[in-house]
KOLFI-559275 format. One record per residue (C-alpha): residue number from 0; residue in three letters; chain; x, y, z. Coordinates in Angstrom, 2 decimals. Example, Ala and Ser with C-alpha at 12.3 -4.5 7.8 and 13.67 -1.06 7.14 Angstrom:
     n   res   chain         x         y         z
     0   ALA       A     12.30     -4.50      7.80
     1   SER       A     13.67     -1.06      7.14
***
This chain:
     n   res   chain         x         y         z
     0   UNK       A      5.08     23.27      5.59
     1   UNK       A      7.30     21.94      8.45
     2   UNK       A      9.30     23.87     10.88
     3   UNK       A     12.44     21.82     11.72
     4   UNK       A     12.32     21.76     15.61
     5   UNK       A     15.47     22.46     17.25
     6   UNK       A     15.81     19.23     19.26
     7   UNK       A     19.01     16.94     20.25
     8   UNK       A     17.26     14.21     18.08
     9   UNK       A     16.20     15.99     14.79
    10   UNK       A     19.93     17.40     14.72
    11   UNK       A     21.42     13.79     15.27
    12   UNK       A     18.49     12.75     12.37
    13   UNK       A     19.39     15.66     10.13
    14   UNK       A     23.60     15.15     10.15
    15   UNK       A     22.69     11.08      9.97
    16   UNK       A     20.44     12.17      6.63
    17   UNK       A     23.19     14.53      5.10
    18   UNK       A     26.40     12.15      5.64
    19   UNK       A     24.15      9.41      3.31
    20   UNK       A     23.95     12.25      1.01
    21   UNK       A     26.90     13.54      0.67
    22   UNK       A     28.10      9.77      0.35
    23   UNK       A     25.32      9.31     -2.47
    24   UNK       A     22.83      7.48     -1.15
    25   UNK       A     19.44      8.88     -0.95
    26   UNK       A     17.72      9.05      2.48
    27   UNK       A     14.73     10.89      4.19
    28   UNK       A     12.69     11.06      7.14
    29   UNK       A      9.66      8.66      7.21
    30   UNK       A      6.42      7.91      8.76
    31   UNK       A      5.24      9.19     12.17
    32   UNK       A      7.38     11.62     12.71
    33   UNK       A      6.81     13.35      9.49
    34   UNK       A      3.13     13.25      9.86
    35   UNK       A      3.84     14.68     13.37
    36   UNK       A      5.52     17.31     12.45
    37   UNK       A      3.20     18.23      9.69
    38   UNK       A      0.45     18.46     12.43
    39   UNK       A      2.62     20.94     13.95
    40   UNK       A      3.59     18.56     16.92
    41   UNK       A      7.43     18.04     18.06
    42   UNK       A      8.53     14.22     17.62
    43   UNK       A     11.16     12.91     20.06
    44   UNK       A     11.63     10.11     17.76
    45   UNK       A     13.00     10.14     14.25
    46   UNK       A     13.48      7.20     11.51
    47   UNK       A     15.23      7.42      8.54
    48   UNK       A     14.62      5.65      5.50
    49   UNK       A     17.74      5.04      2.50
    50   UNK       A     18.89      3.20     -0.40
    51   UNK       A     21.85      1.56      1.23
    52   UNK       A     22.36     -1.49      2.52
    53   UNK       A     23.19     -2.18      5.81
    54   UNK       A     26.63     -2.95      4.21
    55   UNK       A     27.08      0.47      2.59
    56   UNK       A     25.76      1.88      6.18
    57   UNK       A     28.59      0.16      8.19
    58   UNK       A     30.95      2.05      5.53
    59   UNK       A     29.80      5.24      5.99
    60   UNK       A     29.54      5.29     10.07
    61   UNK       A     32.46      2.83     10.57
    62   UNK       A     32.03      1.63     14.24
    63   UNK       A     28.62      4.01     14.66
    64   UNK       A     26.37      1.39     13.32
    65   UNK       A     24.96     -1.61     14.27
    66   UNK       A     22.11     -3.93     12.62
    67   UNK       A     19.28     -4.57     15.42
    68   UNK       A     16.84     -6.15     12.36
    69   UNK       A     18.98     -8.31     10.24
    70   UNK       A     15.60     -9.66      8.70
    71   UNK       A     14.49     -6.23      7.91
    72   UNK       A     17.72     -4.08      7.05
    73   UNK       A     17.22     -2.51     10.20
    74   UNK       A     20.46     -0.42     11.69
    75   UNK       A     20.78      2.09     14.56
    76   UNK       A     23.27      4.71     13.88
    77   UNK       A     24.43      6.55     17.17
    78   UNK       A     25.32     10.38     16.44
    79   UNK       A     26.02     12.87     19.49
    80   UNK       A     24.54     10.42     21.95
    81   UNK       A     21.49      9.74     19.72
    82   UNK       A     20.52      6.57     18.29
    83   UNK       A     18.86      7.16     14.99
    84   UNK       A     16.73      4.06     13.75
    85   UNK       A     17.42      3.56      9.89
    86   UNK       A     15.79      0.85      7.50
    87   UNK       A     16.68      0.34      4.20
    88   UNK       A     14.42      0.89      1.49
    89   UNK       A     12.36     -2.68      1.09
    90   UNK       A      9.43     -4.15     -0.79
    91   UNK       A      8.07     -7.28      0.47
    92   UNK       A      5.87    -10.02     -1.05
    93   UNK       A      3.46    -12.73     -0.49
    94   UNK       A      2.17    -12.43      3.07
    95   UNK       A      1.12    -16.03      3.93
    96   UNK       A      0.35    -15.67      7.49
    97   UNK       A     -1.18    -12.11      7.88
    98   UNK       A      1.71    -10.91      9.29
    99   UNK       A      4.93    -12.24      7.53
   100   UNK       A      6.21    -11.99      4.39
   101   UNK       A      7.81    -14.57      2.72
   102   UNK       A     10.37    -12.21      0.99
   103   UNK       A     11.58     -9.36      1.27
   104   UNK       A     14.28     -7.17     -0.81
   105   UNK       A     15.84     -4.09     -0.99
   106   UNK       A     15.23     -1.52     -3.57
   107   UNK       A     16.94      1.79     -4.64
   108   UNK       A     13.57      3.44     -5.27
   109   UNK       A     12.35      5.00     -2.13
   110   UNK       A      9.06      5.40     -3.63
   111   UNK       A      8.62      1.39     -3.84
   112   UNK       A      9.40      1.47      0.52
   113   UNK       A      6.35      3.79      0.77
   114   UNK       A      4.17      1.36     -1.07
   115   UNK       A      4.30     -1.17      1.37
   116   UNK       A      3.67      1.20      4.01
   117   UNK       A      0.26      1.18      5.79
   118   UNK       A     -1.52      4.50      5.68
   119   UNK       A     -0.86      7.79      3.44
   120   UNK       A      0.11      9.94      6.55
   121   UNK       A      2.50      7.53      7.71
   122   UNK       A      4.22      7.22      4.56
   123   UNK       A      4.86     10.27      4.09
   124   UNK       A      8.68     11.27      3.78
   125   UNK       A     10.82     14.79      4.52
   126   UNK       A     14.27     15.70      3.34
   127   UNK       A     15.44     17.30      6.59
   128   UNK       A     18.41     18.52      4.97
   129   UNK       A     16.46     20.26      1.78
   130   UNK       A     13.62     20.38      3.62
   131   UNK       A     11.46     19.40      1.44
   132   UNK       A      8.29     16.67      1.91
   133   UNK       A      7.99     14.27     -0.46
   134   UNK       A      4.10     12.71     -0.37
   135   UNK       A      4.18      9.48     -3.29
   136   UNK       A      0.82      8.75     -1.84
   137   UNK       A     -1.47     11.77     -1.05
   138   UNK       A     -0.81     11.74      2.96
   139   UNK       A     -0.44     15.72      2.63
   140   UNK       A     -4.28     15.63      1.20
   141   UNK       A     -5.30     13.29      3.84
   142   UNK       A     -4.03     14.85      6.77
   143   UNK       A     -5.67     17.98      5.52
   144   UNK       A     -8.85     16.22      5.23
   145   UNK       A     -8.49     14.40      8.46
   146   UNK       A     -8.72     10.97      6.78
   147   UNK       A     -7.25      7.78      7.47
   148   UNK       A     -6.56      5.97      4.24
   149   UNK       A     -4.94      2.77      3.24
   150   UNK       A     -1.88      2.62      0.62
   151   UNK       A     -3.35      1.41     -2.09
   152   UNK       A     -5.85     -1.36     -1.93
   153   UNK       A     -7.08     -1.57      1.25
   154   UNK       A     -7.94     -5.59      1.71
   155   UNK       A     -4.23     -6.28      0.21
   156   UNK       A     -2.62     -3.91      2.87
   157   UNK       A     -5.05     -5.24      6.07
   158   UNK       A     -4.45     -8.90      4.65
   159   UNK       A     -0.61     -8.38      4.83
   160   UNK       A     -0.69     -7.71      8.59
   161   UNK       A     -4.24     -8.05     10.39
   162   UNK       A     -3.27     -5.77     13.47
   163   UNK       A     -3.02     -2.48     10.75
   164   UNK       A     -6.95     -2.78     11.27
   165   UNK       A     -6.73     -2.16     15.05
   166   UNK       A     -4.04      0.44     14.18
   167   UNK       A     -6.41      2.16     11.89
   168   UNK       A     -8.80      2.81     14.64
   169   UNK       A     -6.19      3.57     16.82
   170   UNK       A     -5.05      6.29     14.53
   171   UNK       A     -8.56      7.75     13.94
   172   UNK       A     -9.36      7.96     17.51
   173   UNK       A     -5.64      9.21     18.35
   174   UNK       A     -6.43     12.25     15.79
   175   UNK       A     -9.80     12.58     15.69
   176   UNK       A     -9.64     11.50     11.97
   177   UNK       A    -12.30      9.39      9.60
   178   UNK       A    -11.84      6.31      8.15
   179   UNK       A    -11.86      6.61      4.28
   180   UNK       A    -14.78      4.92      2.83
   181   UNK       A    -12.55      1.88      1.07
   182   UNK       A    -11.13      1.63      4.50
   183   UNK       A    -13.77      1.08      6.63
   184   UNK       A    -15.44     -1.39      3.85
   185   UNK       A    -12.20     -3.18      3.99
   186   UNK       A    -11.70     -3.21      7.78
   187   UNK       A    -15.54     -4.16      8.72
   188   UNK       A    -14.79     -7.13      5.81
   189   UNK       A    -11.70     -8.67      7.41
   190   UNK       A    -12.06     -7.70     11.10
   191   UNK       A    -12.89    -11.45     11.50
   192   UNK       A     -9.23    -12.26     10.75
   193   UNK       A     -8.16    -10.27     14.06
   194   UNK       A     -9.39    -13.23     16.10
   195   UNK       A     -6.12    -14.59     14.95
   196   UNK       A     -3.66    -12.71     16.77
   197   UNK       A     -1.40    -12.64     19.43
   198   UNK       A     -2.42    -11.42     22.55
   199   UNK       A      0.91     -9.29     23.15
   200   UNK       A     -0.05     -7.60     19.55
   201   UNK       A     -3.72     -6.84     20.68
   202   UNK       A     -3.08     -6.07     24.03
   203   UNK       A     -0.24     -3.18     23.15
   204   UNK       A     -2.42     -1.66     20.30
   205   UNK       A     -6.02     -2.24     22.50
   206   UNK       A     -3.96     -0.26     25.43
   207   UNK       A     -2.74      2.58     23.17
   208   UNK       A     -6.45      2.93     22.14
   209   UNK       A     -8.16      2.74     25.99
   210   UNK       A     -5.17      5.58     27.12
   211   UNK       A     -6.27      8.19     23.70
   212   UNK       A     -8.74     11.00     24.35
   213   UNK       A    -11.36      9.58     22.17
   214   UNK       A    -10.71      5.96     23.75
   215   UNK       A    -14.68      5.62     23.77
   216   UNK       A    -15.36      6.91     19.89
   217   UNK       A    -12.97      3.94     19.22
   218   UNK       A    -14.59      1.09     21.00
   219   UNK       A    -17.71      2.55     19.44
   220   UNK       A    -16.28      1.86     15.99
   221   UNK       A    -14.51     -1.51     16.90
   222   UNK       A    -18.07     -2.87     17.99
   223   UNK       A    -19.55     -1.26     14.76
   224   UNK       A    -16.74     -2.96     12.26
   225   UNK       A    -16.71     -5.97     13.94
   226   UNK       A    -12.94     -6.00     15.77
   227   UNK       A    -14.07     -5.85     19.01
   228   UNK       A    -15.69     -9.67     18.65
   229   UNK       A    -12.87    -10.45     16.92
   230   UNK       A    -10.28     -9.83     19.76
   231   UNK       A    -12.35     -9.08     22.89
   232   UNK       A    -15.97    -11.15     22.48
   233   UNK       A    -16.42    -10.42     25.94
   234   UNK       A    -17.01     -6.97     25.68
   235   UNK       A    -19.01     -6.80     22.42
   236   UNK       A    -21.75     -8.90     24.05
   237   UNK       A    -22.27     -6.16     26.63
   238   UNK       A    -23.90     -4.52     24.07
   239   UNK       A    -27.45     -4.78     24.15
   240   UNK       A    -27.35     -6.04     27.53
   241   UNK       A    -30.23     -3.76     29.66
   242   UNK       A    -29.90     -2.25     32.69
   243   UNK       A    -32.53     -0.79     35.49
   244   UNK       A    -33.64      2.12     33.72
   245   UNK       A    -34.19      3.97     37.45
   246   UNK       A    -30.24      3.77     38.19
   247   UNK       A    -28.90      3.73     34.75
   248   UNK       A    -30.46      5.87     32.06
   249   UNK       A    -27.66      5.83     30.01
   250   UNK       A    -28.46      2.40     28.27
   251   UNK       A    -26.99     -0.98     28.36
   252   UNK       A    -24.15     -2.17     29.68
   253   UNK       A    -21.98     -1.33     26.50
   254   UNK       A    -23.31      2.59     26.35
   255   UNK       A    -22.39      2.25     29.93
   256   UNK       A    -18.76      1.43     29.37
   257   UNK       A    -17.99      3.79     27.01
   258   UNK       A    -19.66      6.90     28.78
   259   UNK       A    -17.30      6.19     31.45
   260   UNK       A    -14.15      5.54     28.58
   261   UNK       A    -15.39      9.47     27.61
   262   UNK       A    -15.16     10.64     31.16
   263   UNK       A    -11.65      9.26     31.79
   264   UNK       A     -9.19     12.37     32.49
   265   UNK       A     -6.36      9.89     33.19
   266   UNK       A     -4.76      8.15     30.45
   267   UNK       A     -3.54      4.83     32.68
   268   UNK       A     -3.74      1.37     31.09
   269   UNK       A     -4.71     -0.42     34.50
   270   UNK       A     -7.66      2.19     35.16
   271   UNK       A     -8.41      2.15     31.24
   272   UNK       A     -8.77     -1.81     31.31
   273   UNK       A    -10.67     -1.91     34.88
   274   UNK       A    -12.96      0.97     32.66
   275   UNK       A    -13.59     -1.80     29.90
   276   UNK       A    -14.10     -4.92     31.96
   277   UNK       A    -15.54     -3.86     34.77
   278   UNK       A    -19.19     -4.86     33.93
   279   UNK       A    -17.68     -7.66     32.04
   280   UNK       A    -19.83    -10.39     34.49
   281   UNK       A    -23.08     -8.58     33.84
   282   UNK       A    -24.29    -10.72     30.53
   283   UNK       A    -23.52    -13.72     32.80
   284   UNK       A    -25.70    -12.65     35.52
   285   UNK       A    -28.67    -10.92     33.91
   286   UNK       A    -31.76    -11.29     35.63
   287   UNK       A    -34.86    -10.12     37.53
   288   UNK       A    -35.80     -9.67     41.24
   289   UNK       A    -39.35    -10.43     42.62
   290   UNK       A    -40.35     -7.18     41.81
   291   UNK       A    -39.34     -7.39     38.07
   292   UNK       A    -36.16     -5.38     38.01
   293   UNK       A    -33.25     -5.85     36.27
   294   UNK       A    -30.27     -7.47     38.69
   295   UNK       A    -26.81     -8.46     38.08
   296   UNK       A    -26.36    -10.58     41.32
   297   UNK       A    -22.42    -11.11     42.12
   298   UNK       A    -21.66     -9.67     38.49
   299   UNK       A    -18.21     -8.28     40.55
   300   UNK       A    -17.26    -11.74     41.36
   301   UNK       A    -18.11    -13.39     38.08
   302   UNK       A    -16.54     -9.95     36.15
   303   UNK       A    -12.83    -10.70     37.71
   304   UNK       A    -12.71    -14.25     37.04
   305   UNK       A    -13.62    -13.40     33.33
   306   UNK       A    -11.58    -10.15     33.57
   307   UNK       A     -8.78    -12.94     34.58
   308   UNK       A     -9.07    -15.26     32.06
   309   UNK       A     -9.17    -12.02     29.53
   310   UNK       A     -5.85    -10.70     30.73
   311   UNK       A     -4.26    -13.89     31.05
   312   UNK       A     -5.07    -14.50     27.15
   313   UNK       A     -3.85    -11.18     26.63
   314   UNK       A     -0.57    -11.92     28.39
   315   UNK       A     -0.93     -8.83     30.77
   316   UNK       A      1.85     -9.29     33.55
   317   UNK       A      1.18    -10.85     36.92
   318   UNK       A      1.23     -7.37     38.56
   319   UNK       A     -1.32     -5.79     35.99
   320   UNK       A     -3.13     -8.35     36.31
   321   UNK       A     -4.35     -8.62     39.85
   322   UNK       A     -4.30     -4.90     39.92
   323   UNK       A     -7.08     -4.99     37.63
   324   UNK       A     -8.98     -7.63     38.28
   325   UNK       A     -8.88     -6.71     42.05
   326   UNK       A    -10.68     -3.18     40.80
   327   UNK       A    -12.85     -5.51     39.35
   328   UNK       A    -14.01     -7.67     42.30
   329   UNK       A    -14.01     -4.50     44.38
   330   UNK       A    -15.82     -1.99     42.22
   331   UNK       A    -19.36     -2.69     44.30
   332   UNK       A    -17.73     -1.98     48.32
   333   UNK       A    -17.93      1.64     47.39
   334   UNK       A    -21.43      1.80     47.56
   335   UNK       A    -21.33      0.46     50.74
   336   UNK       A    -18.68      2.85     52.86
   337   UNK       A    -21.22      4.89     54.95
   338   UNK       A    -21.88      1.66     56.62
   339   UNK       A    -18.49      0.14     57.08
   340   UNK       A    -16.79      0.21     60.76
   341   UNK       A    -13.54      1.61     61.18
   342   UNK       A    -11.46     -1.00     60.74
   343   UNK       A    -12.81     -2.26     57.47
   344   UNK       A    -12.88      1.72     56.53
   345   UNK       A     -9.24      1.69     56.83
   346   UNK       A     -8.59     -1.46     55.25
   347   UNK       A    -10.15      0.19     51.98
   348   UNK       A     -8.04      3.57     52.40
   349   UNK       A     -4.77      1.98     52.83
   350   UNK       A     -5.37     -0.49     49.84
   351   UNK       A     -2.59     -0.74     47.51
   352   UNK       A     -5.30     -0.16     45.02
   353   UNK       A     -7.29      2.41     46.44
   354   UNK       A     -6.63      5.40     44.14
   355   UNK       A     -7.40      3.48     41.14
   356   UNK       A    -10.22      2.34     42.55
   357   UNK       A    -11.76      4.98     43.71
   358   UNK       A    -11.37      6.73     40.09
   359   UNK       A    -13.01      3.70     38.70
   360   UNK       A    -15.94      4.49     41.33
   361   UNK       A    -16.05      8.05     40.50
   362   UNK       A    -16.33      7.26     36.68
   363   UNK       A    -19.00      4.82     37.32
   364   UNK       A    -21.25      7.09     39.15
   365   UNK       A    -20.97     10.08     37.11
   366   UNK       A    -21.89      7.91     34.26
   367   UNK       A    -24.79      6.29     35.22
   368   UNK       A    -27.23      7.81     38.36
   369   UNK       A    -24.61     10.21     39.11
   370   UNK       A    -25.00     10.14     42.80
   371   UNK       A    -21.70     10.71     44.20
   372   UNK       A    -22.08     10.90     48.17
   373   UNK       A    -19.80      8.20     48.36
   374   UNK       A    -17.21      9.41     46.45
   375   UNK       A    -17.15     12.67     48.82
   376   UNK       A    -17.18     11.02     51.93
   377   UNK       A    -14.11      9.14     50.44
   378   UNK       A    -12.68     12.27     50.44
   379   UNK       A    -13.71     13.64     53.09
   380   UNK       A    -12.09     10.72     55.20
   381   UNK       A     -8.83     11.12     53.00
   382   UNK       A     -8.84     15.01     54.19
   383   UNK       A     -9.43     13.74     57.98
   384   UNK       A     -6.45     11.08     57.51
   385   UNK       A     -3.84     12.18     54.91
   386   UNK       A     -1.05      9.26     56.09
   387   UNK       A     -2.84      6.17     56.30
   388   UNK       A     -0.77      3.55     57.40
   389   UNK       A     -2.07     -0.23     59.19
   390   UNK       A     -0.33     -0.89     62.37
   391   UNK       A      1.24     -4.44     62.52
   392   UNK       A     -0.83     -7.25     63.65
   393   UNK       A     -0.43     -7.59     67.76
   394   UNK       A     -0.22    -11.57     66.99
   395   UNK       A      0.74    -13.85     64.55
   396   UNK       A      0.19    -17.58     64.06
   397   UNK       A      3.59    -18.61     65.40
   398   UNK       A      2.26    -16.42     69.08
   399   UNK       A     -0.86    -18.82     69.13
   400   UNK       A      1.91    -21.20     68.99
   401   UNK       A      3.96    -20.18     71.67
   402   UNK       A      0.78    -19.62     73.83
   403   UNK       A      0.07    -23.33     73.76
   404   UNK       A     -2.09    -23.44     70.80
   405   UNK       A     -2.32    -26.61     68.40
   406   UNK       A     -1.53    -25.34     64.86
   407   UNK       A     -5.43    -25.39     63.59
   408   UNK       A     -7.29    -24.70     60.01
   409   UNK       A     -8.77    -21.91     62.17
   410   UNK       A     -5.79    -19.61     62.46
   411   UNK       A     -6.75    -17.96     60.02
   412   UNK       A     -9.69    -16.91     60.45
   413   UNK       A     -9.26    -16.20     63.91
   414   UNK       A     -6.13    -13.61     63.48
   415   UNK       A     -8.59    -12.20     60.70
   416   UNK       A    -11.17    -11.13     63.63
   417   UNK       A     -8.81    -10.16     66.36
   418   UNK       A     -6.30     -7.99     63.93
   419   UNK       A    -10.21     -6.74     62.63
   420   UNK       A    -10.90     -5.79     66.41
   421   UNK       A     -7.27     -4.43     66.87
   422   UNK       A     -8.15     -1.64     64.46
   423   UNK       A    -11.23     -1.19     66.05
   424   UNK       A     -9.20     -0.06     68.91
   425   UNK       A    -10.85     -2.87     71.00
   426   UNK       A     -7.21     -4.57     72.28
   427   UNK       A     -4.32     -1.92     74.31
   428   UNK       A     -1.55     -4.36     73.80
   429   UNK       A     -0.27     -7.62     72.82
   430   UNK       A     -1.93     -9.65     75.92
   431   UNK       A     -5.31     -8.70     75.44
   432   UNK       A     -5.07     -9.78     71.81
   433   UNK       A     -3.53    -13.14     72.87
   434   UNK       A     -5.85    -13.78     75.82
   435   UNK       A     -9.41    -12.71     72.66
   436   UNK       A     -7.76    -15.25     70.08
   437   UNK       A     -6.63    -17.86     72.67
   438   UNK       A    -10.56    -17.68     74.27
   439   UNK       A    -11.60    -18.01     70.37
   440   UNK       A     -9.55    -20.87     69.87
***
């Protein structure tokens, strides 16, 4: 049974739904929304399903509609300040390119729309003006039963779009639900095909699964079906990968991962993906000290170039990007901050990327030796210094200038070591820096 929710958007969906009817066109709420509801969650989005045309749409909502998928018979109709998403009622054929189809037409049986749908609770359908719930494919039975099922054959529906296989996993995870039997045989058969697509496509469903609560039972069963080779390689040979048994008695590298995936509390895609790659350089580096134990010498360094190359195939912007692979390279300094001086100390707290990595650090402890004096000292320091702010550098390269200095390849490092000594406290002003880097020089 649903309980219409008294929102701004199911109103604007309801009178949207009611004008079609009164006009004589059949039309009903579809997919997510409905299954939402059904779970007794509140929707803030609502799509409508109908049997007219785009044509016959523009009719009824003179001036209210306009088509945003020409392709698809795709029209957003703007009630009350609300812009209600409606499709017309499709069937499409031949897939050629596992994502595609090389027809598609519009039907007056709503019935045929929900065949071509993906899974039974998202094709299910609700008359919000009746309210009545109209289930064509046993979604009703399935949400019930806490099953995610294909609509109809399984290997026909995966082969018409390959990323419905990601979004199947994504939908278990998301609800805690099962794959249905067919399902998963289907899935583990074509998760091959995956390899295929885009990396915008993988990387907005991949993200969607890192950021759900069961992000880890997910990866789990993308390594067990096969999609995780299929769209990140990189990560599925983690597993099986050993690790010193005396600082991590979880496992391998992969059990590893996903202990930490189950101890994320904050659903944000950067920390999520820094989560997943950041042992990404450990297969590469496997090997054994003098002693016999397991090492993974410069795996940080190794991890963010592959991390790099990962998220550049993925298409992740620039910004994402070197926020996570910078989490990457840095995830080992933490272990190290007990023996830092003060100016590399606050270097580290003022990072732009501090507070993500610091959570990555946390998550990495507590799922491996669990020894978090690090992590406390962190805090302890944040406590001592709640506004952390770097002073300007005293000089600059255009002062060495000035001063009489030749422009040199060793500026650089040389302003590195005297703005390192500045926040030491070592210089009181300007001239005492100039005099230290001019005396370096």
């Amino acid at each position: 049974m649903i309980v219409a929710p008294d929102t701004p958007e199911f109103r604007a969906a309801k009178t949207v739904a009611m004008r079609l009817q009164e006009a004589g066109y059949a039309a009903n709420l579809v997919g997510g929304s409905v299954r939402d509801l059904l779970l007794g969650a509140v929707p803030h989005d609502f799509d409508l399903v109908t049997v007219a045309t785009p044509e016959e749409l523009e009719e009824v909502f003179p001036g209210e509609c306009e088509l945003v998928g020409a392709s698809f018979g795709v029209s957003l109709v703007k009630h009350g300040g609300t812009a209600i998403e409606v499709a017309t009622a499709r069937e499409e054929r031949n897939y050629l390119d596992g994502r595609h189809p090389e027809s598609v037409r519009y039907t007056r049986d709503l019935s045929v729309d929900v065949a071509r749908r993906d899974f039974t609770v998202n094709a299910l359908m609700y008359d919000p003006v009746s309210g009545e719930v109209i289930d064509h494919a046993g979604g009703v039975a399935d949400l019930e039963k806490g099953v995610i099922r294909c609509v109809g054959d399984p290997e026909r529906r995966f082969g018409e779009d390959y990323l419905r296989m990601l979004r199947a996993v994504r939908f278990a995870g998301r609800f805690g639900f099962d794959l249905d039997p067919a399902t998963h045989a289907a899935l583990k058969k074509l998760s091959s095909k995956c390899s295929c697509l885009s990396g915008e496509r993988v990387r907005e469903e991949m993200s969607k699964i890192l950021c759900s609560p069961r992000a880890a039972e997910s990866v789990r069963l993308m390594l067990d079906t096969g999609l995780l080779a299929a769209v990140l390689p990189e990560v599925s040979a983690l597993a099986g990968v050993e690790q010193p048994p005396q600082f991590h008695p979880e496992g391998d590298v992969f059990t590893h991962t996903c202990l930490m995936l189950e101890h994320m509390a904050l659903s944000a895609p950067n920390l999520a993906w820094s989560v997943l790659l950041h042992d990404v350089g450990k297969k590469a580096c496997f090997g054994h000290d003098e002693t016999g134990r397991i090492r993974f010498f410069g795996h940080e360094a190794v991890g963010a170039e592959l991390a790099e190359k990962i998220l550049e195939r993925l298409r992740f912007s620039v910004a994402d990007r070197e926020c996570i692979v910078a989490a990457i390279r840095n995830h080992m300094r933490f272990a190290a901050v007990h023996e830092m001086k003060n100016a590399k100390l606050l270097r580290l707290l003022a990072d732009d990327n501090f507070a993500l990595e610091l959570e990555l650090h946390r998550l990495d402890c507590i799922s491996c030796h669990g020894k978090m004096e690090c992590f406390v000292y962190l805090l302890d320091k944040l406590r001592e210094m709640p506004e952390i702010k770097l002073p300007p550098p005293l000089i600059l390269g255009r002062d060495l200038v000035a001063a009489g200095a030749a422009p040199s390849p060793r500026f650089g490092k040389v302003l590195h070591d005297i703005y390192e000594r500045q926040l030491s406290g070592e210089f009181a002003d300007r001239d005492s820096a100039l005099r230290a880097a001019l005396e370096m020089l």
